[in-house]
C-alpha positions as CSV (number, residue, x, y, z in Angstrom):
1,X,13.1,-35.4,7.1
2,X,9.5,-34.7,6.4
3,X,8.1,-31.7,6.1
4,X,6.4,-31.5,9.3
5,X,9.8,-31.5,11.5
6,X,11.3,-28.7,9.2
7,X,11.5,-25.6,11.5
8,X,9.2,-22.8,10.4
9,X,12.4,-20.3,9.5
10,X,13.3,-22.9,6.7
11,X,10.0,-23.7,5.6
12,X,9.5,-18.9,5.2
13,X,11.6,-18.9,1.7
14,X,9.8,-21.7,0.1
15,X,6.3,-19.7,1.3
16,X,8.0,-16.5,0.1
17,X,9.1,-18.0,-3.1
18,X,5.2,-19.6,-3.9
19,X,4.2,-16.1,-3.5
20,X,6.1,-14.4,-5.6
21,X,5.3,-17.4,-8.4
22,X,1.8,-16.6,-7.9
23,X,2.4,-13.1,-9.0
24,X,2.0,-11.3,-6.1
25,X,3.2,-7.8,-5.9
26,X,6.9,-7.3,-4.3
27,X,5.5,-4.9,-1.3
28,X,3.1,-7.7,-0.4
29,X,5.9,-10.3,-0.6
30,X,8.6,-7.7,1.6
31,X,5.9,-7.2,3.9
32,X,4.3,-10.6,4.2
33,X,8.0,-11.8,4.9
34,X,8.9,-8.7,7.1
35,X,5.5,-9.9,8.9
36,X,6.5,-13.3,9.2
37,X,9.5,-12.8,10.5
38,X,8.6,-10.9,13.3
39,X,6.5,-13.7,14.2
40,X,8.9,-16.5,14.0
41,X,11.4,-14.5,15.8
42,X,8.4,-14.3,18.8
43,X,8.1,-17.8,18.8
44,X,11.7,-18.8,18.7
45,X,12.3,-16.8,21.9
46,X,9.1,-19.0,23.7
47,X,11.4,-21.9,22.6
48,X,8.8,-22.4,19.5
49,X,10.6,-23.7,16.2
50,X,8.4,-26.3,14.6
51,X,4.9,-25.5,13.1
52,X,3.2,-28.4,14.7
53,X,4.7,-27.2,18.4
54,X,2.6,-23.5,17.8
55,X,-1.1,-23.8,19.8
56,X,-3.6,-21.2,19.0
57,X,-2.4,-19.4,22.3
58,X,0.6,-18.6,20.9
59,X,-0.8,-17.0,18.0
60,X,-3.0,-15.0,20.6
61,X,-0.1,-14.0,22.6
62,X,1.7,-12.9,19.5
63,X,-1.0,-10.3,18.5
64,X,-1.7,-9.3,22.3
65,X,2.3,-8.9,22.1
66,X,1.9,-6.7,18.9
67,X,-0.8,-4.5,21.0
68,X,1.4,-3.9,23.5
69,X,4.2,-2.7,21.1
70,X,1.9,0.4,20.3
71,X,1.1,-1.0,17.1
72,X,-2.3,0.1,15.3
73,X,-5.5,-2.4,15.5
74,X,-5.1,-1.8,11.9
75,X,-1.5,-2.8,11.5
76,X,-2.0,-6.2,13.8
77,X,-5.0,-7.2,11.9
78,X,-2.3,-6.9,8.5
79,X,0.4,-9.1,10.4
80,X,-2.5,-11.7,11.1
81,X,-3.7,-11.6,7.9
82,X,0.1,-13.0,6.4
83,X,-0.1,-15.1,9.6
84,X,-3.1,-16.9,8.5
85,X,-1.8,-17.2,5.0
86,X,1.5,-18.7,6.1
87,X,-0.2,-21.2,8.4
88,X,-2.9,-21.9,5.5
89,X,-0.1,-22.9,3.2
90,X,1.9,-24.7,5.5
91,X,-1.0,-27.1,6.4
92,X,-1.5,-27.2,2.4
93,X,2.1,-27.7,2.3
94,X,2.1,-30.6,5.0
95,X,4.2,-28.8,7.7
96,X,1.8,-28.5,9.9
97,X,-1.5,-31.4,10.4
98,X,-3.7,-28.6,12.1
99,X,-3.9,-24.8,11.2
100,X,-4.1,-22.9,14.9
101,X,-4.4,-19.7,13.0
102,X,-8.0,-20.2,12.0
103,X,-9.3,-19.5,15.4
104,X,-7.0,-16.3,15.9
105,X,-9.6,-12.9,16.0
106,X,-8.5,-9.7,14.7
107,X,-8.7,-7.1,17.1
108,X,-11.2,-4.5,16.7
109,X,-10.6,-2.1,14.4
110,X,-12.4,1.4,15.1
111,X,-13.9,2.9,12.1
112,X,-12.1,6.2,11.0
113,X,-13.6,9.0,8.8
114,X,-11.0,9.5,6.0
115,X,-9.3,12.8,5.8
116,X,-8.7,14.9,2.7
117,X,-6.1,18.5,2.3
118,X,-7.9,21.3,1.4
119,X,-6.5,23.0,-1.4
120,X,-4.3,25.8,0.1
121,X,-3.0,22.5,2.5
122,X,-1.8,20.6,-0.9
123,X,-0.4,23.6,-2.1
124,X,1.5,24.0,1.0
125,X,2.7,20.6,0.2
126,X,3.7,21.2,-3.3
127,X,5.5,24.2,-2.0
128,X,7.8,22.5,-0.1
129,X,8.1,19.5,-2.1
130,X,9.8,21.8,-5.2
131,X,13.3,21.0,-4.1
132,X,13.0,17.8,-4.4
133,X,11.8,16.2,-7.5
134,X,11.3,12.6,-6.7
135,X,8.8,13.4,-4.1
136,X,7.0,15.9,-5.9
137,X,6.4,13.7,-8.8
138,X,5.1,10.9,-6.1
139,X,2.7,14.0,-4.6
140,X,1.7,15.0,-8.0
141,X,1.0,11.1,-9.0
142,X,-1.4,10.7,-6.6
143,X,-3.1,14.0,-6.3
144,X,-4.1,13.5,-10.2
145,X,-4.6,9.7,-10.4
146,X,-5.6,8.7,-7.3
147,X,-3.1,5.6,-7.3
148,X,-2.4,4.4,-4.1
149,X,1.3,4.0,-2.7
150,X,1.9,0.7,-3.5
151,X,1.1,1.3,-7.1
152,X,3.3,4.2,-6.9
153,X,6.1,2.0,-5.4
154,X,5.2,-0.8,-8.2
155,X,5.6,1.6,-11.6
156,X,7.7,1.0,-14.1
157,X,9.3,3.7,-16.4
158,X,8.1,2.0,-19.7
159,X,4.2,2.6,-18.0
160,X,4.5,6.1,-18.1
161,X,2.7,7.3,-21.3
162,X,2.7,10.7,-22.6
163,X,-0.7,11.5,-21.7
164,X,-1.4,8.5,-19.5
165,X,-0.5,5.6,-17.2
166,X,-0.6,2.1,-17.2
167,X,-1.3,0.2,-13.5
168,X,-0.3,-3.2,-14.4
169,X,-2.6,-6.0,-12.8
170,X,-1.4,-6.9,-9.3
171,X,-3.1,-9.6,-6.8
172,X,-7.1,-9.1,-7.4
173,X,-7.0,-6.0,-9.0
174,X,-7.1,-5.7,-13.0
175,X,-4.9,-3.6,-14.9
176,X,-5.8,0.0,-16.0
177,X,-5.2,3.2,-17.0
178,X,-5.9,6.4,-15.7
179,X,-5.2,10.1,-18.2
180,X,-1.7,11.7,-16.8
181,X,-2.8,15.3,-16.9
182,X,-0.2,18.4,-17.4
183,X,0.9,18.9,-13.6
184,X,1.4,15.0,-13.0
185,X,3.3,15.0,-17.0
186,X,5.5,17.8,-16.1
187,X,6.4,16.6,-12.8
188,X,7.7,12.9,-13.6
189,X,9.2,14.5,-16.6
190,X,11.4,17.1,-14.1
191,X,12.1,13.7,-12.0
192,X,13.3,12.2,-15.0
193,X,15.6,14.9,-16.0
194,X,17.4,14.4,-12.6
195,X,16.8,10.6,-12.4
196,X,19.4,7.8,-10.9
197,X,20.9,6.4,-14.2
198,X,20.2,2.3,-13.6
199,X,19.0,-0.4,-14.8
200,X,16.1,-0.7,-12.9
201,X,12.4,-0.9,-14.6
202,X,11.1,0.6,-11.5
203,X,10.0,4.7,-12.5
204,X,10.9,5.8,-8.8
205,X,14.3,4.7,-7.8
206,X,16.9,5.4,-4.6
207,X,20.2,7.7,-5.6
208,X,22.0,3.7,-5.6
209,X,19.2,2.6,-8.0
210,X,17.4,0.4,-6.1
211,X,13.8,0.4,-6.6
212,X,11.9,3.0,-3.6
213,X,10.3,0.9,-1.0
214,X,6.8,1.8,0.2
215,X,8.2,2.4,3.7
216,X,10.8,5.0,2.1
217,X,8.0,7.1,0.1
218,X,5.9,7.1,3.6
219,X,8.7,8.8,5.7
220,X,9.4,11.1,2.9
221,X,5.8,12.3,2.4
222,X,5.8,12.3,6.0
223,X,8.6,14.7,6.5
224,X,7.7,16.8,4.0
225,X,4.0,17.1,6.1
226,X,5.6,18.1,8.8
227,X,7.7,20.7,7.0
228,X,4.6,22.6,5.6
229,X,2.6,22.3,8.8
230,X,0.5,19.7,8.2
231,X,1.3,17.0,10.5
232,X,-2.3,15.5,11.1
233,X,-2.2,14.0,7.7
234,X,-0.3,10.9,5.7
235,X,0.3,9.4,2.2
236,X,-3.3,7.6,2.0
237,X,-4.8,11.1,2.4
238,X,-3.1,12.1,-0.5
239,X,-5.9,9.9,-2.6
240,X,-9.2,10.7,-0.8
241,X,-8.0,14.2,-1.4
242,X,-8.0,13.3,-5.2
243,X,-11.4,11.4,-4.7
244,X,-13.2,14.2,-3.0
245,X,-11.9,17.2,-4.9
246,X,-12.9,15.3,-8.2
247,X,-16.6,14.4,-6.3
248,X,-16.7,18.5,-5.7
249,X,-15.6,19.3,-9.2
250,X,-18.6,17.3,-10.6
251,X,-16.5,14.4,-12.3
252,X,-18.6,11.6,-12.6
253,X,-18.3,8.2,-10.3
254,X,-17.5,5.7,-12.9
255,X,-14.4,7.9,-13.9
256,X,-13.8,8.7,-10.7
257,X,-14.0,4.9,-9.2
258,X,-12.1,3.3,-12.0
259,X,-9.0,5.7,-11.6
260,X,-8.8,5.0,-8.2
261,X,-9.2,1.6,-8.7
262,X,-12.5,1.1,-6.9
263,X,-14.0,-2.5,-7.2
264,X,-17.0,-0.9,-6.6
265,X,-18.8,2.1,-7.3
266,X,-20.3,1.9,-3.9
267,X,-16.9,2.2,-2.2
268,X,-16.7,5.5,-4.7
269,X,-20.2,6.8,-3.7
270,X,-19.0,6.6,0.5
271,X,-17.1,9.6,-0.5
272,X,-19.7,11.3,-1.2
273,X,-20.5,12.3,2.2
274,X,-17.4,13.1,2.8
275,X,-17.3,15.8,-0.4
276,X,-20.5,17.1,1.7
277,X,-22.7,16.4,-1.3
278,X,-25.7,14.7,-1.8
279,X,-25.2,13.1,-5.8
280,X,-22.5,13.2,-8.2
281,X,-21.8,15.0,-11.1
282,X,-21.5,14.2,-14.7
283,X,-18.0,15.6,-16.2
284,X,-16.8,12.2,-17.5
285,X,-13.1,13.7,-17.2
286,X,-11.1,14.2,-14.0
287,X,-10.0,17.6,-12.9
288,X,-6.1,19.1,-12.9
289,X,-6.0,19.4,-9.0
């Protein structure tokens, strides 16, 4: 059989597997096949199996679908994006002689201010978070180091320095390190104390030892929100909290962008409007939140 009668399901492991030789980072590969998924199990039900039988109405019906499932703009464009991938690789591949994906528009994504805690609102947070240190070590992660929750998700033990930490390179984005101040230190250091006992590289791990899914740190952070009364905000807000408070403290951009990973210092200086400041300061160390 050649490739382009093999049904899309079978041809999904062999996609999944070239990712994951490519190096890419086990969220992306969960979601990108999570994604995927979802959309072969859309066109199975319109009697679609075989990448060749998929028009670019289908695609189109799929995101409309998507829409109509309540799911963001934001969230849809994601699930196209591993769409298009997919098809680009099958065509590549030679499942498919055309790629109907190329045509497929993202839907319009409304630009959002970002949101940042004020300090007695992270502190609420913290409060609440005490009992249980696995979260509070995630919380205190990001509010001193700005990584984002995939990065969280994505750390090893043996990356955890005394007095710093080490964000191994992961799709387009370098590795680096960022300084592990005293609250973040003592936190993962209580988490450790209480930590599952596995064999796991992964720092944050499940009471069965399984490394913590993205997904699982979300609903956690979430819950413990919503337990200090402060429901309007999520993990991601976590971060531009650390941006903003170190823009307010006078920590310089260049720190600033390269802890949080910034490929840009222009992405850095947006924040600056947010901070409600007009230039940036000069401290060329980042501030204990």
């Amino acid at each position: 059989m050649n490739n382009t009668q093999e049904s899309l399901g079978a041809a999904l492991p062999k996609f999944i597997q070239h990712l994951e030789d490519k190096g890419r980072s086990p969220s992306t590969v969960l979601a990108y096949g999570s994604d995927l998924e979802q959309l072969i199990n859309y066109l199975t039900d319109h009697n679609i199996a075989v990448g060749d039988q998929v028009k670019l109405a289908d695609l189109e019906n799929f995101r409309d679908f998507l829409l109509a499932q309540k799911y963001t703009p934001k969230s849809v464009s994601r699930k196209l994006n591993a769409v298009k991938t997919f098809f680009r690789w099958l065509k590549d591949n030679g499942y498919i002689s055309r790629d109907p994906s190329k045509e497929v528009k993202h839907p319009k994504i409304e630009t959002t201010i970002p949101k940042y805690l004020s300090p007695l609102e992270y502190r609420a947070l913290r409060d609440v978070v005490r009992s249980d240190p696995r979260i509070a070590a995630i919380v205190e992660l990001i509010l001193q180091t700005g990584m984002r929750i995939s990065e969280v998700a994505n750390l090893r033990a043996e990356d955890v320095k005394k007095d710093r930490v080490i964000i191994r390179a992961y799709a387009t984005q370098p590795e680096r390190e960022v300084i592990l101040n005293t609250a973040a230190g003592d936190a993962v250091e209580e988490y450790l104390r209480i930590r599952t006992n596995t064999d796991s590289p992964y720092l944050f791990v499940s009471k069965n030892g399984k490394p913590l899914a993205v997904r699982n740190i979300r609903a956690a952070i979430d819950r413990y929100m919503q337990k200090a009364e402060i429901p309007g905000y999520s993990v991601n807000d976590l971060r531009n909290t650390f941006i903003v408070e170190n823009l307010k403290r006078g920590v310089d951009l260049v720190t600033i962008s390269h802890a949080a990973g910034h490929k840009r210092l222009s992405t850095t200086e947006r924040y600056l409007e947010l901070a409600e400041m007009q230039d940036a300061g000069k401290k060329p160390r980042l501030e204990e939140l």
